[in-house]
N, C-alpha and C positions, 0 to 999 in steps of 0.2 A: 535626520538632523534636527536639533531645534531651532527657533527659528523668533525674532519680533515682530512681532505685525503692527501694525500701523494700520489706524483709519482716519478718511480724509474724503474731502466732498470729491464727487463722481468727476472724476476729467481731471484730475490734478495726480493720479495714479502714478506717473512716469515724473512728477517732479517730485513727488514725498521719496520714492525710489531715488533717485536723483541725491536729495539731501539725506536719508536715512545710508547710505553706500558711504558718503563726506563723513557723517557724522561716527560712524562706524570707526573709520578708519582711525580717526583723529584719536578715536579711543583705542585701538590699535586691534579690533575685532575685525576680520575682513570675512568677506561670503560673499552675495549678491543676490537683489533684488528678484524676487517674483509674484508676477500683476498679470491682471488682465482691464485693459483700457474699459472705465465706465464703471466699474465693480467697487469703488471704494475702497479698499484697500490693498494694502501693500506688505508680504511677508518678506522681511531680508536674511535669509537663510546662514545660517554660522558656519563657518568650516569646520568648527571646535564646538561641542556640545556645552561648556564653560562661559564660553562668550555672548552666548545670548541673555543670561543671566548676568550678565555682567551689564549691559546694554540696558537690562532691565535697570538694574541698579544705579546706572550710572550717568542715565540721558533721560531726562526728564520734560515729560512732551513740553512743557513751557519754555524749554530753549529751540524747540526745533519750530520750524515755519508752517510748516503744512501737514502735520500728526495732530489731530485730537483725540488722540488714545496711541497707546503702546501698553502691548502683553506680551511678555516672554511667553510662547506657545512650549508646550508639552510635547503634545498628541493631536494628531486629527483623525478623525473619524467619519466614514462615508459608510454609506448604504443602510443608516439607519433603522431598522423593524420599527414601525408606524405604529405599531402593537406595544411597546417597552424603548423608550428612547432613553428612558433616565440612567438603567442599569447600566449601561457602555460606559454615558459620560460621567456616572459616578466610579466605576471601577477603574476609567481612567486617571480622574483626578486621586482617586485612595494612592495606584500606580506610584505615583508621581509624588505624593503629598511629603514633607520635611515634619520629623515631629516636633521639630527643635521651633520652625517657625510658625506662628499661631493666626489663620486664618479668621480676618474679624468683618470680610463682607461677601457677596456674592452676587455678579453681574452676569443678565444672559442679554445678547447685544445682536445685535446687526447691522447690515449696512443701510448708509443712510442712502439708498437707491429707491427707485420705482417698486423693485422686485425686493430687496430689503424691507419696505413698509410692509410687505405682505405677510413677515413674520411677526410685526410690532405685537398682538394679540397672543399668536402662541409663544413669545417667549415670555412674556408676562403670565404666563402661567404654568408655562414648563419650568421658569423659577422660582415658584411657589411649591410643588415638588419636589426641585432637586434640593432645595433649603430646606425641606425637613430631611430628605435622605442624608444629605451632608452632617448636618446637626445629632442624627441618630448615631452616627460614624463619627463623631465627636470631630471630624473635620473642619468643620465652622461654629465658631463664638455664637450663642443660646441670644445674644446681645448682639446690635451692629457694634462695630469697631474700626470707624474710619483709619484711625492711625493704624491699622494692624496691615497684613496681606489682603487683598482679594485675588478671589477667583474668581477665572473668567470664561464662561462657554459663549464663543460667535460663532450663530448660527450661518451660515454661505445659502442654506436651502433649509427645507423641512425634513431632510433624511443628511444632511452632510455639517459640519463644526467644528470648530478649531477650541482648542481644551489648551490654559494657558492662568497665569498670575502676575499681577503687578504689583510693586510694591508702591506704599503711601506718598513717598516724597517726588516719584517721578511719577505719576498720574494724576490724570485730571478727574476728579470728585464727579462729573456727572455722565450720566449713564448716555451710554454712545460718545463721550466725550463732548457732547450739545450742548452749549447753554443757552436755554430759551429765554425768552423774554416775552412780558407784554407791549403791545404797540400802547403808547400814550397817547388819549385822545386829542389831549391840545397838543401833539407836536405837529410839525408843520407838515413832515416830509417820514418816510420809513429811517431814513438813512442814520437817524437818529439813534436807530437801535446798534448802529455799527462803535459808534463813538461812546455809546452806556454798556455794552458789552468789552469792549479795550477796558475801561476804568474799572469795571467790578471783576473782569479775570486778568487785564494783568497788571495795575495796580495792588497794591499793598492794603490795606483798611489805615497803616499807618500815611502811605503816599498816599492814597486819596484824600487826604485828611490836609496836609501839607501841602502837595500840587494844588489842589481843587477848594484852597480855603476860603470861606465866606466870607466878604469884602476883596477877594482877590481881583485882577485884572490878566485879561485874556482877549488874545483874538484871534478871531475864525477866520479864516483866509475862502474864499469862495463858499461864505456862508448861505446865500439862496436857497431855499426859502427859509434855512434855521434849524432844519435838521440839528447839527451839534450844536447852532446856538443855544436851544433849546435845555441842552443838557449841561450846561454851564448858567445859565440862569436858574435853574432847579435849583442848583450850590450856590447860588445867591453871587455870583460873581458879576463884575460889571467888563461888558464884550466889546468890543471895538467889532462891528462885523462888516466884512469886505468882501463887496460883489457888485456889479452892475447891475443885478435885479434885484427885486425889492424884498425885505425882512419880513415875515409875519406881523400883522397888526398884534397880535397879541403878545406878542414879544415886546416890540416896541413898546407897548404901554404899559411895560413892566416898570419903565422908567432905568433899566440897570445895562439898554442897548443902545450904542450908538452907530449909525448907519454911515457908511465909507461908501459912496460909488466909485471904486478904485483900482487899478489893477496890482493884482496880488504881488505881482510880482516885484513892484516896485514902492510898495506901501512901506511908512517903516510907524511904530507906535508912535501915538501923539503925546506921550510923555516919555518918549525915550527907550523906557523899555517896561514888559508885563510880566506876571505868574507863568503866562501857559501860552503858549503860540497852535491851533488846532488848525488843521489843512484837508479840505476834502475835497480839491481840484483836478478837474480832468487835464491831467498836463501828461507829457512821458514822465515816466518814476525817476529818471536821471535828472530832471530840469525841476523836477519837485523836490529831490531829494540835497542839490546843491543849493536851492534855495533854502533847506532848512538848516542846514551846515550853517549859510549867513546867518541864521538869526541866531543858532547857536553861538556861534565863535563871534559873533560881535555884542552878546551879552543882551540883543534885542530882547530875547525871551529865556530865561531859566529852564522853560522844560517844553518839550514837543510831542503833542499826538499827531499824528499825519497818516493818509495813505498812500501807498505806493499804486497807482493801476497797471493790470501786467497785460502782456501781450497774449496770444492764445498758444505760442510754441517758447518754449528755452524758458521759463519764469522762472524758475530755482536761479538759473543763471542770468535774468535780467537783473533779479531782486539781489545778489551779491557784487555785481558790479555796480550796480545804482547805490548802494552802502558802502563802497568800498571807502571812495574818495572823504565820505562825510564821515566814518572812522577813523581815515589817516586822520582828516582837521584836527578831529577831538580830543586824538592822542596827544596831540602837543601842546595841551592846553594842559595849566596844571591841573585843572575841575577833572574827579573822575567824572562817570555818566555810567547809568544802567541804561542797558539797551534790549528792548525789546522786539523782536519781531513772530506777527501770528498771520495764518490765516484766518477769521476769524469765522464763527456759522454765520454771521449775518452780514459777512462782505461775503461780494461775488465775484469777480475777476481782479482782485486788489488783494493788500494786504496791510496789513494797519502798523504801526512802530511807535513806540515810545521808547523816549529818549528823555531820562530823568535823571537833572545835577543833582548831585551827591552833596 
C-alpha cells in the first residue's frame, strides 16, 4: 500500500501519528499510522493507493504541527547489496516515475536521530550518484527546479529506504525539513533562535515586512534575558519588555527597549495598544493561550507570536484544546486572522503560533 511519511523530532512519533490520522480524515483519506517510538518518523498507510497522493497534494506540512517533511512514499526497499545500492533505488523510482509530471529536485534524507546522523555522510554522497543515474534516465531536470516535483530516498539504515515524491506547494524547501540557523553573537539567550526561525518559515517576506515594520511597537511578555527581544530590535522596532529579571545591557542601550518589572499576565501596553504582542513564558499552554485571546480580542495587539509549552504525554491533544477557546473568540470578531501553528527545529518541548490580523 502507499503510504505519507512524516518526519519529526525524536519523541513526538505518537503525536505526528496522532495529528497525520485528524488530518487525513478531514481530507477524507483514512488508513493508519505506523511508528516506532524515538525513530523520527511517521508513515500513515492509505487504504486506497490514490489517497496518499492525494495527501500529498493536498496537506501541506506548514498546516500541520509536528511534520517537517511529508512524502508520498512509492516503494520501500530493504536488504540492500552494500556492493550496488543505486540500481534498486533507481529502478524503483523509473517503477513509479509519471512522464506527464516533471521532476525538478532530488532529496536523500534521514532521520534526525543519534542513529540517523550516522547516515548524514553517506547520503550526501549516495545523492551525488543517484542524481547523475536519474538525469542519464532523463528522470530529473539537467537544472534544480524548486517549483517542480522532487524525489525522495529516506534512508531508515545503510541497506534499508523508503522511495517516495513530494510536490512544491506542500513541502518544506529544506532538506530533512531543518532550518538551521546561526546563533548571534550579541543575543542574550539561544532561545532567540526559536522566535527568528517562526518569522523566516512561517511568515510571508510580505508579513514580515508589515508585522515586523521598522518603527513598529511590540512587546515581549517574559522577555529575560532578551532572547526574542533581541530579534525585534534587529527590525528596528521599539519593545515594551516584561519580566522580573533583568534585559541585556546591550539591548537596553539600543535606546529602542523599555524595561517593565511586571507580571505578564496582568500588563497591558503603556499606550493602549502595539504592532506585535511576543510570549515566551513558562505558564500551562491553556493559561498562555487565553491570555493571548485578551490581547487579541481587546485590540491590545494586532498580531501574536507565542509559545505553547507541552506536557511529555497527549500534546497533539493539549495543543488543540489550549487553541480551541482562543479560535472560538476570534471567530466572532469581524477581523479574519491567519493562524499558524509549528513545532519548530529550534523549540524543544513547545510549539510556536502566530496569529496575524488580516
Amino acid at each position: 500500500m502507499a503510504s505519507l511519511l512524516g518526519y519529526c523530532r525524536a519523541g513526538y512519533e505518537n503525536d505526528l501519528a496522532e495529528e497525520l490520522t485528524a488530518k487525513a480524515a478531514a481530507l477524507q483519506c483514512f488508513g493508519y499510522p505506523k511508528f516506532e517510538r524515538g525513530n523520527g518518523y511517521v508513515q500513515y498507510i492509505c487504504y486506497h493507493q490514490a489517497d496518499a497522493d492525494k495527501l500529498g497534494r493536498q496537506l501541506p506540512v506548514m498546516e500541520t504541527i509536528f511534520a517537517r517533511q511529508l512524502v508520498v512514499v512509492t516503494g520501500t526497499l530493504e536488504q540492500l547489496s552494500r556492493e550496488d545500492r543505486v540500481s534498486p533505488v533507481l529502478a524503483e523510482i523509473l517503477q513509479h516515475d509519471d512522464d506527464s509530471v516533471q521532476n525538478g529536485l532530488l532529496q536523500v534524507e534521514h532521520a534526525d536521530t543519534d542513529a540517523g546522523k550516522e547516515l548524514a555522510k553517506f547520503c550526501r554522497k549516495f545523492a551525488v550518484v543517484l542524481r547523475q543515474a536519474l538525469r542519464k534516465n532523463r528522470a530529473l531536470t539537467f537544472k534544480e527546479k524548486p517549483q517542480d516535483r522532487a524525489l525522495h530516498v529516506f534512508f531508515t539504515d545503510f541497506d534499508a529506504c523508503l522511495v517516495g515524491y513530494s510536490y512544491a506547494a506542500c513541502r518544506s524547501p529544506h532538506a530533512n525539513g531543518i532550518y538551521r540557523l546561526k546563533f548571534p553573537a550579541a543575543a542574550p539567550s539561544r532561545s532567540t533562535l526559536k522566535l527568528e526561525e517562526a518569522i523566516l518559515t512561517m511568515l510571508s517576506p510580505h508579513e514580515q515586512h508589515t508585522v515586523l515594520r521598522a518603527g513598529g511597537r511590540a512587546v515581549d511578555l517574559g522577555a529575560c534575558p532578551g532572547g526574542w527581544t533581541y530579534q525585534l530590535v534587529q527590525r528596528d522596532m521599539f519593545v515594551e519588555a516584561i519580566d522580573n529579571g533583568l534585559i541585556a545591557e546591550n539591548l537596553m542601550a539600543t535606546g529602542l527597549v523599555e524595561h517593565f518589572a511586571a507580571d505578564g499576565f496582568s500588563y497591558k501596553p503603556q499606550f493602549g495598544r502595539v504592532d506585535l504582542l511576543v510570549c515566551d513564558m513558562i505558564e500551562q499552554p491553556d493559561r498562555v493561550a487565553r491570555l493571548m485571546g485578551d490581547w487579541l480580542v481587546n485590540r491590545w495587539a494586532d498580531h501574536a507570536i507565542f509559545n505553547l509549552k507541552l506536557p511529555m504525554k497527549k500534546r497533539y491533544e493539549t495543543v488543540t484544546q489550549a487553541m480551541a477557546d482562543v479560535l472560538t473568540r476570534l471567530q466572532k470578531l469581524e477581523d479574519s486572522f491567519v493562524i499558524r501553528m509549528r513545532h519548530l527545529y529550534h523549540d524543544r518541548d513547545e510549539i510556536t503560533v502566530s496569529i496575524l490580523r488580516e
